[in-house]
Backbone as CSV, one residue per row, in Angstrom:
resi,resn,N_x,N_y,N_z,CA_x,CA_y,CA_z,C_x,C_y,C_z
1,UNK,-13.374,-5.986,15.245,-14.307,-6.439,14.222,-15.354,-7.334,14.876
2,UNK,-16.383,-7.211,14.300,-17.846,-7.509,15.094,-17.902,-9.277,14.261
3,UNK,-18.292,-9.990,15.337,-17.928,-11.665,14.402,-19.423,-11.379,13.156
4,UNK,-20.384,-11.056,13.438,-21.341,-10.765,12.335,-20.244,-10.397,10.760
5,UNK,-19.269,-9.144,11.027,-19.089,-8.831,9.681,-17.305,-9.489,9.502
6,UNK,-17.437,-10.706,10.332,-16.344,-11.834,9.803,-16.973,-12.466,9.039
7,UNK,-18.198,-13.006,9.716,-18.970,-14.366,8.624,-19.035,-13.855,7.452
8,UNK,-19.636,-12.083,7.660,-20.026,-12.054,6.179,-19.243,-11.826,5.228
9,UNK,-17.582,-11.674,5.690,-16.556,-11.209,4.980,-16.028,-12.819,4.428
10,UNK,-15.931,-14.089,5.574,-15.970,-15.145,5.381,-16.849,-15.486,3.872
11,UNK,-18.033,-15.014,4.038,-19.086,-15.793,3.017,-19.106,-15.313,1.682
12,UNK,-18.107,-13.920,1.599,-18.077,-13.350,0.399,-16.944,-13.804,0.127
13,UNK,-15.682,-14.377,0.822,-14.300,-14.899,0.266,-14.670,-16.033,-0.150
14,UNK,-16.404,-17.202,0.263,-16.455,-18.087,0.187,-16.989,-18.566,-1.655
15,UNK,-17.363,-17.245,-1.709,-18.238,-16.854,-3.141,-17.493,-16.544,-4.693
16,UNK,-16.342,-16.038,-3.751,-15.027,-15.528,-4.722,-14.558,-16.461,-5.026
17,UNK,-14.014,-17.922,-3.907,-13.437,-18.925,-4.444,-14.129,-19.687,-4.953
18,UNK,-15.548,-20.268,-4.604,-16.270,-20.897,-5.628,-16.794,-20.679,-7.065
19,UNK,-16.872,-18.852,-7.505,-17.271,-18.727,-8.300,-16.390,-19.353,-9.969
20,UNK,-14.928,-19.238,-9.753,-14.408,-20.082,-10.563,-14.728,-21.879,-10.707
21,UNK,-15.223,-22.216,-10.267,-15.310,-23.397,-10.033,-16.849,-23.704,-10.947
22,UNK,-17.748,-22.862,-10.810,-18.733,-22.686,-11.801,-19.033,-22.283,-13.017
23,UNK,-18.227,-21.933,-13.310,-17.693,-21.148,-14.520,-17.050,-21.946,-15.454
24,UNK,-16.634,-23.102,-14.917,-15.640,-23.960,-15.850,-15.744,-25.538,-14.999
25,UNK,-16.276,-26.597,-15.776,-16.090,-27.565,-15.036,-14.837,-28.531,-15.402
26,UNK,-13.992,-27.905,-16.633,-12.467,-28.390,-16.732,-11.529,-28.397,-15.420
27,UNK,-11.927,-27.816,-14.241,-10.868,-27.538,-13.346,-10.447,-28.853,-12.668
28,UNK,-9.314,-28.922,-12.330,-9.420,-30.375,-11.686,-9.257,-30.553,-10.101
29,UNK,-9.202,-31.410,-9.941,-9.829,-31.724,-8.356,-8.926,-30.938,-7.736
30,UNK,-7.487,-30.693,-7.611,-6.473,-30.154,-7.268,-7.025,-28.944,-6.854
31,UNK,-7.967,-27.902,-7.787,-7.997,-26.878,-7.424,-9.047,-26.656,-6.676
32,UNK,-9.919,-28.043,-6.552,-10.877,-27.642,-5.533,-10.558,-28.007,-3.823
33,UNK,-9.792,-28.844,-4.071,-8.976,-28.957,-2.525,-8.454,-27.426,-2.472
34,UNK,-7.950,-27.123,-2.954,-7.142,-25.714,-3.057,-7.862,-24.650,-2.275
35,UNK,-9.210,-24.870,-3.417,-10.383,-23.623,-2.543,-10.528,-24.298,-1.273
36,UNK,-10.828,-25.726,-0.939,-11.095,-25.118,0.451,-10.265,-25.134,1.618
37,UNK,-8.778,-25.087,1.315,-7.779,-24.815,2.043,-7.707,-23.178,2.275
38,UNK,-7.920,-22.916,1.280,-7.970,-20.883,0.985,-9.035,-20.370,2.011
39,UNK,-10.199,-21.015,1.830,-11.047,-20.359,2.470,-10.671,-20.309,4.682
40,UNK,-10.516,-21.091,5.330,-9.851,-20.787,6.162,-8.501,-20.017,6.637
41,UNK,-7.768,-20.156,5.522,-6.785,-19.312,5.287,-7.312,-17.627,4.966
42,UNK,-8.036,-17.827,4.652,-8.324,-16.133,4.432,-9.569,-15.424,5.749
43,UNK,-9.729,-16.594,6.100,-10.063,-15.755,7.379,-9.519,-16.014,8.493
44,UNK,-8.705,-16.484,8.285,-7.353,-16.440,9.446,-6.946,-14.863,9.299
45,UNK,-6.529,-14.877,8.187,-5.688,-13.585,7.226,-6.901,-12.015,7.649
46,UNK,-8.209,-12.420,7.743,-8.953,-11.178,8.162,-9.028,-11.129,9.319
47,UNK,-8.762,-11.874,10.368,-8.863,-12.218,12.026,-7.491,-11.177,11.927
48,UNK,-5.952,-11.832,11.281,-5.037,-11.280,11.918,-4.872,-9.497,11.411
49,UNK,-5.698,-9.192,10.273,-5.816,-8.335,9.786,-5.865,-7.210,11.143
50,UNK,-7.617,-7.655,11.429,-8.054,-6.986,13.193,-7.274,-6.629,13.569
51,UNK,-6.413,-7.632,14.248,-5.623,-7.718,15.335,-4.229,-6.804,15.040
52,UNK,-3.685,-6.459,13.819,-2.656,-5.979,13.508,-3.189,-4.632,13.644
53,UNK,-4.628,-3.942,13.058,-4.626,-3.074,12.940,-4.810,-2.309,14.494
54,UNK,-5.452,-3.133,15.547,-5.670,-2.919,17.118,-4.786,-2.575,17.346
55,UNK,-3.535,-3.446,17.180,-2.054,-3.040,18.061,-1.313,-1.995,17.503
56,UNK,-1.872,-1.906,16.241,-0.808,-1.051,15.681,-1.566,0.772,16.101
57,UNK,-3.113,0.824,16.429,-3.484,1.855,17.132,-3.303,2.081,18.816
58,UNK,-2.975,0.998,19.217,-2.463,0.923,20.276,-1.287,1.973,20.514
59,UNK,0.090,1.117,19.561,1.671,1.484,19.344,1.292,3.182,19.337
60,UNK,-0.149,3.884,18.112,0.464,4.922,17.880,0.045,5.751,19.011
61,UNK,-1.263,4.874,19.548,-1.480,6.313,20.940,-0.632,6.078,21.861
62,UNK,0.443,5.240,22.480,1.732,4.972,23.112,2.250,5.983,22.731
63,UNK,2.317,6.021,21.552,3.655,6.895,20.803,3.141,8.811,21.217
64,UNK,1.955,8.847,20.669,1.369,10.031,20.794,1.257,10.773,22.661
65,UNK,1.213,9.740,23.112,0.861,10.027,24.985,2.634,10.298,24.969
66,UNK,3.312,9.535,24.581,5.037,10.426,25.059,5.878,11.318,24.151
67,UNK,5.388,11.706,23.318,6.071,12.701,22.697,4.858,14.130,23.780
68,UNK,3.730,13.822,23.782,3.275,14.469,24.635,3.815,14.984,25.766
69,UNK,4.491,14.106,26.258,5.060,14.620,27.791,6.712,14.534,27.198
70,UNK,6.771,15.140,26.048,8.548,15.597,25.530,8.517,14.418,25.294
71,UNK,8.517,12.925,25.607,9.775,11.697,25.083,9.423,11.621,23.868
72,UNK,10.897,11.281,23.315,10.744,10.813,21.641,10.724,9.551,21.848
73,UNK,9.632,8.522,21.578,9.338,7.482,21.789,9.227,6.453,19.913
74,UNK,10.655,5.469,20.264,10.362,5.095,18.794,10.341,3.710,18.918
């Protein structure tokens, strides 16, 4: 993932959690600490996203290169 379409994935999770917050000014402070604990948290959560999906194309062309040469590779 290209860091350009982190920020912008960043800036749209940033939009999602604020938009409740505008919508209602009953909320209480609690939940605005909340949002901005979330918001690093969720792009932690799209970083490891990447990274799970890398290895896990990794695992399958591993897998695919030895059943290739006969091994059943599990």
């Amino acid at each position: 993932m290209k860091e350009g379409e982190l920020k912008k994935k960043s800036s749209i999770a940033k939009l999602v959690l604020l938009k409740p917050q505008a919508e209602s000014s009953t909320r209480t402070t609690g939940f605005r600490n909340l949002s901005s604990l979330t918001e690093p948290l969720l792009t932690n959560m799209i970083k490891m996203g990447s990274y799970c999906r890398k290895q896990a194309q990794k695992e399958m062309s591993r897998a695919t290169a030895m059943t290739d040469l006969g091994i059943i590779y599990l």
